[in-house]
C-alpha positions as CSV (number, residue, x, y, z in Angstrom):
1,X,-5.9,-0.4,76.3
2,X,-3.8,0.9,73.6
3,X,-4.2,-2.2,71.6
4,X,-7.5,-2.4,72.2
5,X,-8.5,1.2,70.6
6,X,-6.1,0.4,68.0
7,X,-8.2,-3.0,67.5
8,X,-11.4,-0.8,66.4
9,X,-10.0,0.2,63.1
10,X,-10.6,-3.5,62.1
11,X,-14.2,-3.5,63.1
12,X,-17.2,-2.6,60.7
13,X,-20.5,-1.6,61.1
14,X,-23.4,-2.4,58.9
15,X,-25.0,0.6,56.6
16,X,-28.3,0.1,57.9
17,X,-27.0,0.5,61.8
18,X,-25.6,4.1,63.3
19,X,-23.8,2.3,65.1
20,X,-23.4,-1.8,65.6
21,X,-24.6,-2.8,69.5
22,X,-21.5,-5.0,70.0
23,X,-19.1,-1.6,68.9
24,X,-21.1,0.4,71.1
25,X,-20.9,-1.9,74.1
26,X,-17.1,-2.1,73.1
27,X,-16.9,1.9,73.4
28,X,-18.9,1.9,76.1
29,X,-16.6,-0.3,78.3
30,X,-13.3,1.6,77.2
31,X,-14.8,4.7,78.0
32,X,-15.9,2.7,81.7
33,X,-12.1,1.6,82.4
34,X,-10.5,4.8,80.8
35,X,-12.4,7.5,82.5
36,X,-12.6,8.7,79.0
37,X,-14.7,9.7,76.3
38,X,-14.3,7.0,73.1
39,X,-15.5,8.2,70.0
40,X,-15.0,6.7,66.4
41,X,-15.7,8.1,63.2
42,X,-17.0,5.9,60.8
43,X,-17.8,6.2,57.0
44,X,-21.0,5.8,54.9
45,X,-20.2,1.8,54.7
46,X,-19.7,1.5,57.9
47,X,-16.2,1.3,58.2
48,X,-14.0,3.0,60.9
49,X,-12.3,6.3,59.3
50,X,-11.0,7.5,62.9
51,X,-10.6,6.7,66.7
52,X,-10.6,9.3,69.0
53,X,-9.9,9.7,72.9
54,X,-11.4,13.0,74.7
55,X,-11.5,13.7,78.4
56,X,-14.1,12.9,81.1
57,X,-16.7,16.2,79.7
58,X,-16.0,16.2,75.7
59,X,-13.6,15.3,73.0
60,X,-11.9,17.1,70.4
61,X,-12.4,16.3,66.6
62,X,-9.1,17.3,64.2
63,X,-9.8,19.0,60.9
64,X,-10.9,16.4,58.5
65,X,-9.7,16.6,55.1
66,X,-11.5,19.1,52.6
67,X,-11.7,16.5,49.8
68,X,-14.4,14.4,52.5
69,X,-16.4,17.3,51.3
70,X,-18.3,17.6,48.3
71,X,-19.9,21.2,47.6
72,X,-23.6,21.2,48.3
73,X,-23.1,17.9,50.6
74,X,-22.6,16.2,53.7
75,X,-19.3,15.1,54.2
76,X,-20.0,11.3,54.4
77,X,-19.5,10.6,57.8
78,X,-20.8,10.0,61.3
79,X,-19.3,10.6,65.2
80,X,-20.4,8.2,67.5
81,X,-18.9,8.9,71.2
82,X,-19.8,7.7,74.3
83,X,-21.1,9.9,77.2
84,X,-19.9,8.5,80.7
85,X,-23.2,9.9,83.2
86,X,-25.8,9.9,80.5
87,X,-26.0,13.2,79.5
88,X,-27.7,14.4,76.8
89,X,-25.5,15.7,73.3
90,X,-24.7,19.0,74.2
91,X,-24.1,23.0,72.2
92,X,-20.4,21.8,71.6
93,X,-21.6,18.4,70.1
94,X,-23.7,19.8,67.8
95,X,-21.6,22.9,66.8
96,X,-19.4,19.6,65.7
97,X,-22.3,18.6,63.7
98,X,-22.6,21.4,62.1
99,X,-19.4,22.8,61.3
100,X,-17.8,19.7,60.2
101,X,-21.1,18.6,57.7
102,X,-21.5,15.2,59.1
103,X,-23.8,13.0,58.2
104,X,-24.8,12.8,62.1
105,X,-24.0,12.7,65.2
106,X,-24.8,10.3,68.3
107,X,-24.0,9.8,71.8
108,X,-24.0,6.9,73.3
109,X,-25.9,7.0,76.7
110,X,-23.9,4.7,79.6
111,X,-25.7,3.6,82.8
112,X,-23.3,3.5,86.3
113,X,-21.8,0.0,85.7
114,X,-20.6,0.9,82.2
115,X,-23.0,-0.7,79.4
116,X,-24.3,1.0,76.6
117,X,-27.7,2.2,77.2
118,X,-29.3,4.5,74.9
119,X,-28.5,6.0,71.3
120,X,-29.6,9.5,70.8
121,X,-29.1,11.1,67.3
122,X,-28.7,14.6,66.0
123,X,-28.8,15.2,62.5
124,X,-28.6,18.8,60.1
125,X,-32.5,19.9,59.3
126,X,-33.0,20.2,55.7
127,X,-35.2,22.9,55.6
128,X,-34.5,26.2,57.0
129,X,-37.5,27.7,58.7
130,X,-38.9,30.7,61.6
131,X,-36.5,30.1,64.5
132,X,-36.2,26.5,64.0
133,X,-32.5,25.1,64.8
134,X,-30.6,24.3,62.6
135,X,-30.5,20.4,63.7
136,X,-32.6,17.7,64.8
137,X,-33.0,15.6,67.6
138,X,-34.6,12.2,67.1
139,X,-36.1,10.3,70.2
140,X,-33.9,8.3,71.8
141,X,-33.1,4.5,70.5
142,X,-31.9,1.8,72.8
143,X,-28.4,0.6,71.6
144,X,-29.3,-3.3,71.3
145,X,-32.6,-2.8,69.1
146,X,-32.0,1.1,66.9
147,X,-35.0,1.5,65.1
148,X,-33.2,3.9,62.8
149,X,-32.5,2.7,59.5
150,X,-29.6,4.7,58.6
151,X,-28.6,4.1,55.1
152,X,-32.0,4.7,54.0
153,X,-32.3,7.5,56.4
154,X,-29.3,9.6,55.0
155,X,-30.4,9.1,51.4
156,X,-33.7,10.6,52.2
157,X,-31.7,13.7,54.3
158,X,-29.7,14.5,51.2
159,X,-32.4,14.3,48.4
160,X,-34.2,16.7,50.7
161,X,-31.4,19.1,50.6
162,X,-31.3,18.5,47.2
163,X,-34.8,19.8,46.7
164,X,-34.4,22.4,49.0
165,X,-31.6,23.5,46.8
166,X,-33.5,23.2,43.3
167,X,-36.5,25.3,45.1
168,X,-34.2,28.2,44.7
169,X,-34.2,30.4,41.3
170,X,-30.9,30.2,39.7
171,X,-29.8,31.5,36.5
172,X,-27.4,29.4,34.3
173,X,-23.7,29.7,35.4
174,X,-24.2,31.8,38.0
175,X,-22.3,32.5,41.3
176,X,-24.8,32.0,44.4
177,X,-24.1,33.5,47.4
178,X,-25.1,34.9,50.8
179,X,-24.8,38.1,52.3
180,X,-23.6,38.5,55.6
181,X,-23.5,41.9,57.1
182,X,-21.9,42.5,61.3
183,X,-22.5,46.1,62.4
184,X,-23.7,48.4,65.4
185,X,-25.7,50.5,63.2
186,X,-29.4,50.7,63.9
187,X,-32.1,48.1,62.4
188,X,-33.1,50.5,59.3
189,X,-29.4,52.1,58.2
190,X,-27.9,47.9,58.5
191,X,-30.9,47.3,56.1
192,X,-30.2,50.2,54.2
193,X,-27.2,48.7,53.6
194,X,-27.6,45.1,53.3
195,X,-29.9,46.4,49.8
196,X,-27.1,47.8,48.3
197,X,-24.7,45.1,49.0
198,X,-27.4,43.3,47.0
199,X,-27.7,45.2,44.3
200,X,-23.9,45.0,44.2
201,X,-24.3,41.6,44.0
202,X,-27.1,41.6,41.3
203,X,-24.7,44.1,39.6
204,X,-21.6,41.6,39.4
205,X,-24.5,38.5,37.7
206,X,-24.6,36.5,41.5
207,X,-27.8,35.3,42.7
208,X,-28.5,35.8,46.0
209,X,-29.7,33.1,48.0
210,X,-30.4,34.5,51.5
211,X,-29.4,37.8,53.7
212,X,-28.0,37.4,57.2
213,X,-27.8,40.7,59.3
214,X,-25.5,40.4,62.8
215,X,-25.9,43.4,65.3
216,X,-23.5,43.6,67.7
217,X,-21.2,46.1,69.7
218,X,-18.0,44.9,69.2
219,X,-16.7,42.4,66.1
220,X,-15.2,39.0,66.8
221,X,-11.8,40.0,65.3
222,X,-10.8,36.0,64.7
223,X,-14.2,35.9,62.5
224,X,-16.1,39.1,62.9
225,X,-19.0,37.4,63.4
226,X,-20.2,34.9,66.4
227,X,-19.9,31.5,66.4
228,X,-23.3,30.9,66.6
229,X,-24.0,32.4,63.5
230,X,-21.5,31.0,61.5
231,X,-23.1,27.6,62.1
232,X,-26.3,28.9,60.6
233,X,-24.5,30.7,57.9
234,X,-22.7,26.9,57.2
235,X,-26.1,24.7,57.6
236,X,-28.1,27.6,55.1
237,X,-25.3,27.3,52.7
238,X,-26.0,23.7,52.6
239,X,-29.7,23.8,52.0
240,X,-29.4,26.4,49.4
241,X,-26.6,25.3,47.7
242,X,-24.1,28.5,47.9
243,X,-20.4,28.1,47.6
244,X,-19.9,31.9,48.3
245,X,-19.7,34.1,50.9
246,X,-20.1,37.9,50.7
247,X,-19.4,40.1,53.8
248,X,-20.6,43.7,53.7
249,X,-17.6,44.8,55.7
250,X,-13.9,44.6,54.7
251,X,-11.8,41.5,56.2
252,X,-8.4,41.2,56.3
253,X,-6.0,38.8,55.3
254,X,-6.8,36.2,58.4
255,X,-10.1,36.6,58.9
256,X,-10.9,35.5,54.9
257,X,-8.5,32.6,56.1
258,X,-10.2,31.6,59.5
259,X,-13.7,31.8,57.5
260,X,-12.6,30.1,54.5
261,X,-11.5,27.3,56.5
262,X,-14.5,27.1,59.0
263,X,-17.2,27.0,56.2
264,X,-15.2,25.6,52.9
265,X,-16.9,28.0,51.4
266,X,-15.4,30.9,48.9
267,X,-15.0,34.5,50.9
268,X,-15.2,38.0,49.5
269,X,-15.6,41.2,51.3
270,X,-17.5,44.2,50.0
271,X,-14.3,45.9,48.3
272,X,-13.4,42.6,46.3
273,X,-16.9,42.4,45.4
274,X,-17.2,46.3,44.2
275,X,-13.5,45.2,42.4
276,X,-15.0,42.4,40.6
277,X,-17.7,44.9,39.3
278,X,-15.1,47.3,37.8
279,X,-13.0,44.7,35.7
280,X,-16.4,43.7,34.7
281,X,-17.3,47.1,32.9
282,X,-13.9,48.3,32.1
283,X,-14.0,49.0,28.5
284,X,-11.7,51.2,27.5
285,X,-7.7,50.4,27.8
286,X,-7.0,53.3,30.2
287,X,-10.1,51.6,32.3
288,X,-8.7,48.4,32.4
289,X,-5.1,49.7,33.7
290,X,-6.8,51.5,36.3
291,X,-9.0,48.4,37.7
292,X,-6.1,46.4,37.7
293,X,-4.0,48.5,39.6
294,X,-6.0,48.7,42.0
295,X,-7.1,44.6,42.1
296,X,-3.4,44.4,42.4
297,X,-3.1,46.8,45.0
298,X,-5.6,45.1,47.1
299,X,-4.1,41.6,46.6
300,X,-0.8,42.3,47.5
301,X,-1.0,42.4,51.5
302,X,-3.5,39.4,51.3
303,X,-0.8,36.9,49.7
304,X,0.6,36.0,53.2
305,X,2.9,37.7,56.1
306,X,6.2,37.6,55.0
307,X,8.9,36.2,56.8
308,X,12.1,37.9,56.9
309,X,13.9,35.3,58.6
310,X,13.9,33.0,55.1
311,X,14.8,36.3,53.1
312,X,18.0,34.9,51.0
313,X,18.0,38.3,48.9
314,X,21.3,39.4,50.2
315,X,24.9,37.3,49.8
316,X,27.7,36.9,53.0
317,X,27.8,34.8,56.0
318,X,24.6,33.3,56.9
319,X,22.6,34.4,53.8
320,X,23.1,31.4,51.8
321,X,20.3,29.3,51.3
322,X,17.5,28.0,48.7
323,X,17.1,31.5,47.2
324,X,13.7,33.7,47.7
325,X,10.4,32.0,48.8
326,X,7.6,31.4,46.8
327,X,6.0,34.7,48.5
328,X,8.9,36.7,48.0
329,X,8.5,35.9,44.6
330,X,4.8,36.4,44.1
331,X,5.3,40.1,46.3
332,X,7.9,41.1,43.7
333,X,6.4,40.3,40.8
334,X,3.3,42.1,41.9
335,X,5.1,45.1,42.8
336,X,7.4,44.7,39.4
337,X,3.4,44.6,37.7
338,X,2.3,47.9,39.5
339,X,5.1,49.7,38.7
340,X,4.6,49.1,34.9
341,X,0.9,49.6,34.9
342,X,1.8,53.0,36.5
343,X,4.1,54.1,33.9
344,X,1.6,53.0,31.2
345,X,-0.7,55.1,33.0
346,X,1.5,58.0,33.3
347,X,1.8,58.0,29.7
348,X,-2.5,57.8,29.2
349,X,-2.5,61.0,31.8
350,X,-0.5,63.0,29.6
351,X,-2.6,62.1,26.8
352,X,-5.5,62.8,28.3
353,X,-4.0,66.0,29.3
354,X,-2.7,66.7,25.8
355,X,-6.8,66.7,24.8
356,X,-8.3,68.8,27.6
357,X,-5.3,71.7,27.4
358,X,-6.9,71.9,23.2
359,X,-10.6,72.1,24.8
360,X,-9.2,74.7,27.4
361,X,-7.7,76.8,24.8
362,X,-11.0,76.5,23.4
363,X,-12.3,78.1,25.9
364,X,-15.5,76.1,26.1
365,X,-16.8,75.4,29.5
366,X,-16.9,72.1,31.1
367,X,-20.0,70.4,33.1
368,X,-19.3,67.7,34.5
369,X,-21.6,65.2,35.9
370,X,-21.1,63.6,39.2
371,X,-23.1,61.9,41.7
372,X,-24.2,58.7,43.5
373,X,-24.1,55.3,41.3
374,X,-27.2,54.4,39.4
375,X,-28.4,58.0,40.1
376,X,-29.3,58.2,36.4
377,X,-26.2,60.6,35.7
378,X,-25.7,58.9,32.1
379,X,-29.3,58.9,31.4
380,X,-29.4,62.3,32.2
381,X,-26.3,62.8,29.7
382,X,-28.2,61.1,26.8
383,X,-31.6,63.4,27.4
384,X,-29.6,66.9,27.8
385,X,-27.2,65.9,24.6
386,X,-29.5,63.9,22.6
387,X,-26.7,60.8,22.7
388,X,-26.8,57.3,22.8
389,X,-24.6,56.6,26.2
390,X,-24.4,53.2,27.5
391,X,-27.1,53.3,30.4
392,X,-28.5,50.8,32.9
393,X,-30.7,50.7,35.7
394,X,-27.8,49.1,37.8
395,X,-24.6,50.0,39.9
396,X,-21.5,51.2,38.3
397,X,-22.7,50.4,34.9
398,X,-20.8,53.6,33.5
399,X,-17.1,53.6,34.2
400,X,-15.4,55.1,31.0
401,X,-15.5,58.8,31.8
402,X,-17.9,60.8,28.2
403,X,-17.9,63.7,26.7
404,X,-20.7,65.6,24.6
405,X,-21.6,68.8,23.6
406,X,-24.6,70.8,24.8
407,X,-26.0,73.9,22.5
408,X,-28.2,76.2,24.9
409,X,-30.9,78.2,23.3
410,X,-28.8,81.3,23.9
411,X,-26.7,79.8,21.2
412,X,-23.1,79.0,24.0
413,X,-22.1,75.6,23.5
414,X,-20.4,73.8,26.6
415,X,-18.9,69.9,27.0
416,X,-20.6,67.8,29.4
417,X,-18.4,65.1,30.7
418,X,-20.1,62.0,31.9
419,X,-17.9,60.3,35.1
420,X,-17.8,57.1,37.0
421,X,-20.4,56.8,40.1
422,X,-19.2,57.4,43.8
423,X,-20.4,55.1,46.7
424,X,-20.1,54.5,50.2
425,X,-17.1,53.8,51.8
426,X,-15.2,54.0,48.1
427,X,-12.3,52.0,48.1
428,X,-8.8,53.9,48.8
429,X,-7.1,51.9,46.4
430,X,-10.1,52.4,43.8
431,X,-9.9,56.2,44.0
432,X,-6.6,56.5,43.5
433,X,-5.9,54.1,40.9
434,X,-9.4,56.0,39.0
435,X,-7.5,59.3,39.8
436,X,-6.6,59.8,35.9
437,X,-10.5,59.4,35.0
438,X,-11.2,62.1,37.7
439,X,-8.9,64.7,36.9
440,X,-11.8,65.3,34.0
441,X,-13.7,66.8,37.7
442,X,-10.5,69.7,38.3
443,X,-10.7,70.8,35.1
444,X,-14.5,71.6,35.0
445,X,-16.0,74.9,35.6
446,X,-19.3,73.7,37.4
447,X,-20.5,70.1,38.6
448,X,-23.8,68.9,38.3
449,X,-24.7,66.8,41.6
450,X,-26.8,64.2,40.1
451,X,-29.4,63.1,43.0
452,X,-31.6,60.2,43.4
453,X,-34.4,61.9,45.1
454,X,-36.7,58.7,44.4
455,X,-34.3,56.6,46.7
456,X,-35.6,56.7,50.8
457,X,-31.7,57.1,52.0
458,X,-31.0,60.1,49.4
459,X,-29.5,62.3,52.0
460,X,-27.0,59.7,52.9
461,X,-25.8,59.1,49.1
462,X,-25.0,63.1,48.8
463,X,-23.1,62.8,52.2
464,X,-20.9,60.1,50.8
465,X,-20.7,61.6,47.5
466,X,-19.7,65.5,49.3
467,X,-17.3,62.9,51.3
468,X,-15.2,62.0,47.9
469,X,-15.4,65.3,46.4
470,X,-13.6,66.2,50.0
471,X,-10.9,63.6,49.5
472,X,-10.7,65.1,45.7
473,X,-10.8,68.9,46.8
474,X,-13.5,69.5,44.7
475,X,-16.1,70.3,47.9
476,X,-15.5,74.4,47.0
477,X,-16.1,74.2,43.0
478,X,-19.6,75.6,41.9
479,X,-22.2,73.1,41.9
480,X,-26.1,72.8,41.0
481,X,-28.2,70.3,42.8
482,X,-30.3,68.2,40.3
483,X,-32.7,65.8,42.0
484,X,-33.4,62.8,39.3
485,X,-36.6,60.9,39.4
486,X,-39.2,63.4,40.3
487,X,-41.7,61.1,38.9
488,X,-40.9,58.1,41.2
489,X,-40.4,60.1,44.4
490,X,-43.5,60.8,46.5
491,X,-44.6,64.4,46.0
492,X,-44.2,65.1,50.1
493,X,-40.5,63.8,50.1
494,X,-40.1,66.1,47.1
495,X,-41.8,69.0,48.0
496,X,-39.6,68.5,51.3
497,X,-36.2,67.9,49.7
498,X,-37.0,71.0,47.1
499,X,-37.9,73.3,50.4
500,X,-34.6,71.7,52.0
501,X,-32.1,72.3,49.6
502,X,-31.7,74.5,46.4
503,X,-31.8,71.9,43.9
504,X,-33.4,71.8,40.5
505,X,-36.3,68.6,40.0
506,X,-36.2,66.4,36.8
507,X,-37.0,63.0,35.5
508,X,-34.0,62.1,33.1
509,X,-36.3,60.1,31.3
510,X,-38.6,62.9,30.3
511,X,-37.1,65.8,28.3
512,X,-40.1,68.6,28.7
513,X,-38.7,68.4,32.5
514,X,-35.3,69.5,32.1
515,X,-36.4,73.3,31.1
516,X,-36.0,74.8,34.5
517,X,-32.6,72.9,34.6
518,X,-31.4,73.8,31.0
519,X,-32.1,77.8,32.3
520,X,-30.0,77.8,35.6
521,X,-26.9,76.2,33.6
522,X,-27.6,78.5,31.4
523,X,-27.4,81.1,33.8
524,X,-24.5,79.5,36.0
525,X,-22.3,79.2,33.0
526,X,-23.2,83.4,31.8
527,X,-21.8,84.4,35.3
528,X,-18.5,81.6,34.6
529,X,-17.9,83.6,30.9
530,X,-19.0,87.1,32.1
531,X,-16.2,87.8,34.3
532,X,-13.7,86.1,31.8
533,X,-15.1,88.7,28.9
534,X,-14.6,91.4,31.6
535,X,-11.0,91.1,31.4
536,X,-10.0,90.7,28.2
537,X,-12.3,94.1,27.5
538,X,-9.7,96.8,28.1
539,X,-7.8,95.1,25.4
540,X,-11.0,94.5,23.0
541,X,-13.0,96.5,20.7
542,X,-14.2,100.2,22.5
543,X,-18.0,99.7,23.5
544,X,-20.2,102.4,24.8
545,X,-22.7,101.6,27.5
546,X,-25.6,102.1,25.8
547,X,-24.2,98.6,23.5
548,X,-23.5,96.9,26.5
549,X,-27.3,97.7,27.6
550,X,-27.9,96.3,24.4
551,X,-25.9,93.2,24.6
């Protein structure tokens, strides 16, 4: 028997034929004698790549080797196995089919005294549509007379793919990718949330290529999303010719591994992507120390698990050996890294602190501007200061924290300070390695909470933005409420919000709206100096009352 399945590798089938009859009456009658499934994997020229032996109900397929698989294509290969009572191809068949990219994949149909009976082929579908599967079933074939020409079959499959893929906008040497999103939230706050992810995704320059929401109560914590799904995620990937993965919640170490290996596709979660952004748009030097901190930061526990068992750090009895590992090493340099961005930082804190201690002794008061990303905070900057601010209608494009000066009418000058945009779920590692840019926020004398009233889920971005100013114990500082956009936002939800909350309404954009907003700074920052002037008057100039009616 041994010498028989071993025999196989010799034999070769023509291009045109799934499968040869005589090879599949030859399967068939191993299979008969073994009790066995007999499958054999066989390449585009019909020759025979691999033999494989299951049990009685199925038959297990190794890992194939990644280079079998181009980007964008089938691997190059079919399964043809043999089913011992004529049952149909079943879920775990065609889960093969589809996790592994092959070209197809067929059963062949025994009758009771072991001959080969019928073919029946399963193939990926080309075109993703409704709640269509994502494979194919052709009729069944009788395995002496196939009427399925298969060289010219699979050449048709793939230049349908291929025109699939080219339907698809897609801008010049861009990432394409799809979103993938597993949550228990209700339908409209996982939509909610599947927008920003792509505006995220706009934000970084990657075109998006299709959106996959999963509810569910509980995560798979191998993949965090069914198996099911990752088939469909695997076959859409191939029709729309995306090599990337984005995942809306954060995975650790082995679920990017477990994924990356299923789908051969690239795999980022939300705070990678959100990362990515930030070394994007880091301008200045202090910017750039601070993004790759904290890229650093989020790398390091995702090199590997170290084992201490090959640690050869230490001399003495039984800790010779080859010296560290090639992750010992990796760990330490990143660590060795950190450290020295951290002291270069250091060293820009104290700068920085050098030039707000001049603008305290100054005694000029300090607005700063904080709020949700792509809340219009820099816009608003621009119109209140008559300055030329980098501004764009996408996330994070401000990260360098500004300053300007603002005259009011009353002739008191303050500095408005222009900060980086909060958003859900912030990254730890992000916040802390921005901490130098938002000490600006503890050295302010009022905030200006910068609202997107136009946006439906507005009351959710000042949640997560009070949420930050928690972690930053800035939650108690005095604050106005501006509410940007008044002329996008519906006049009931802004008639609504305004009733709601004490907040001032303005369009950035427009400068004849911000006179109601220019008057309560105006006013906040009189009650700031007043009590300051109140102290220092026992040691000023006598006044008598009727000059401080006056004044």
């Amino acid at each position: 028997m041994r010498k028989r399945l071993e025999n196989l590798y010799r034999r070769r089938c023509t291009p045109e034929d799934v499968i040869s009859p005589d090879m599949a009456r030859d399967l068939a009658r191993l299979s008969q004698e073994s009790g066995r499934q007999v499958g054999v994997m066989l390449a585009r020229d019909g020759a025979v790549e691999m033999v494989l032996v299951g049990d009685p109900r199925s038959i297990y397929i190794p890992d194939l080797p990644k280079s079998r698989g181009g980007r964008w294509r089938l691997r190059g290969l079919r399964f043809v196995h043999t089913h011992l009572k004529g049952e149909p191809l079943n879920q775990d068949d065609l889960m093969d089919l589809v996790f592994l990219r092959l070209d197809c994949i067929a059963a062949v149909r025994m009758d009771p005294h072991g001959g080969a009976r019928d073919l029946e082929v399963a193939h990926i579908f080309p075109a993703q549509g409704g709640e269509r599967p994502a494979w194919e079933i052709l009729p069944l074939m009788s395995c002496a007379e196939p009427d399925l020409h298969f060289s010219h079959f699979i050449q048709s499959l793939e230049e349908e793919l291929e025109r699939g893929r080219q339907a698809l906008p897609a801008e010049t040497a861009r990432d394409r990718a799809i979103l993938v999103s597993v949550t228990d939230q209700d339908r409209e706050e996982a939509a909610a949330s599947m927008h920003e992810l792509r505006e995220l995704a706009q934000s970084a320059g990657i075109t998006v290529a299709d959106t996959l929401i999963q509810r569910q109560r509980q995560a798979n914590p191998r993949h965090l999303i069914g198996k099911g799904k990752l088939g469909e995620i695997i076959v859409r990937a191939l029709q729309c010719g995306v090599d990337l993965l984005i995942f809306d919640q954060d995975l650790n170490p082995s679920q990017v591994r477990t994924i990356t290996d299923i789908t051969e596709l690239r795999v980022i979660d939300r705070t990678q992507l959100i990362l990515d952004i930030f070394a994007q748009r880091a301008q200045s030097r202090e910017g750039k120390l601070q993004v790759e901190i904290a890229q650093l930061k989020y790398l390091l526990p995702r090199l590997g698990v170290k084992d201490d068992a090959l640690s050869r750090l230490r001399g003495g009895i039984g800790m010779r050996g080859p010296g560290e590992t090639k992750l010992e090493i990796n760990r330490r340099r990143i660590k060795d890294r950190i450290a020295h961005l951290e002291r270069q930082l250091e060293q820009v804190k104290k700068n920085r602190s050098q030039r707000r201690s001049k603008r305290l002794r100054n005694e000029v008061p300090i607005l700063s501007i904080v709020g949700y990303t792509n809340a219009g905070k820099s816009t608003l900057l621009n119109t209140l200061t008559h300055s030329e601010v980098r501004a764009e209608d996408r996330l994070f494009a401000t990260l360098d924290p500004t300053s300007r000066r603002l005259r009011f009418p009353r002739d008191m000058e303050v500095i408005v300070t222009d900060t980086v945009g909060f958003i859900r779920d912030l990254p730890q590692d992000l916040l802390d390695a921005f901490s130098a840019t938002l000490e600006e926020l503890h050295d302010a004398d009022l905030l200006l909470h910068v609202v997107d009233v136009s946006n439906p889920h507005y009351e959710n971005h000042m949640e997560s933005v009070r949420r930050v100013l928690e972690k930053l114990d800035l939650d108690r500082k005095p604050s106005v409420l501006v509410f940007n956009k008044m002329d996008l936002a519906p006049a009931p939800v802004l008639a609504r919000a305004l009733r709601r909350y004490d907040a001032v309404a303005v369009s950035a954009l427009d400068r004849s709206t911000l006179g109601p907003l220019m008057n309560t700074l105006e006013e906040k920052v009189e009650r700031l100096i007043l009590p300051q002037e109140a102290e220092l008057a026992p040691e000023a100039v006598q006044t008598t009352p009727q000059e401080i009616d006056a004044a």
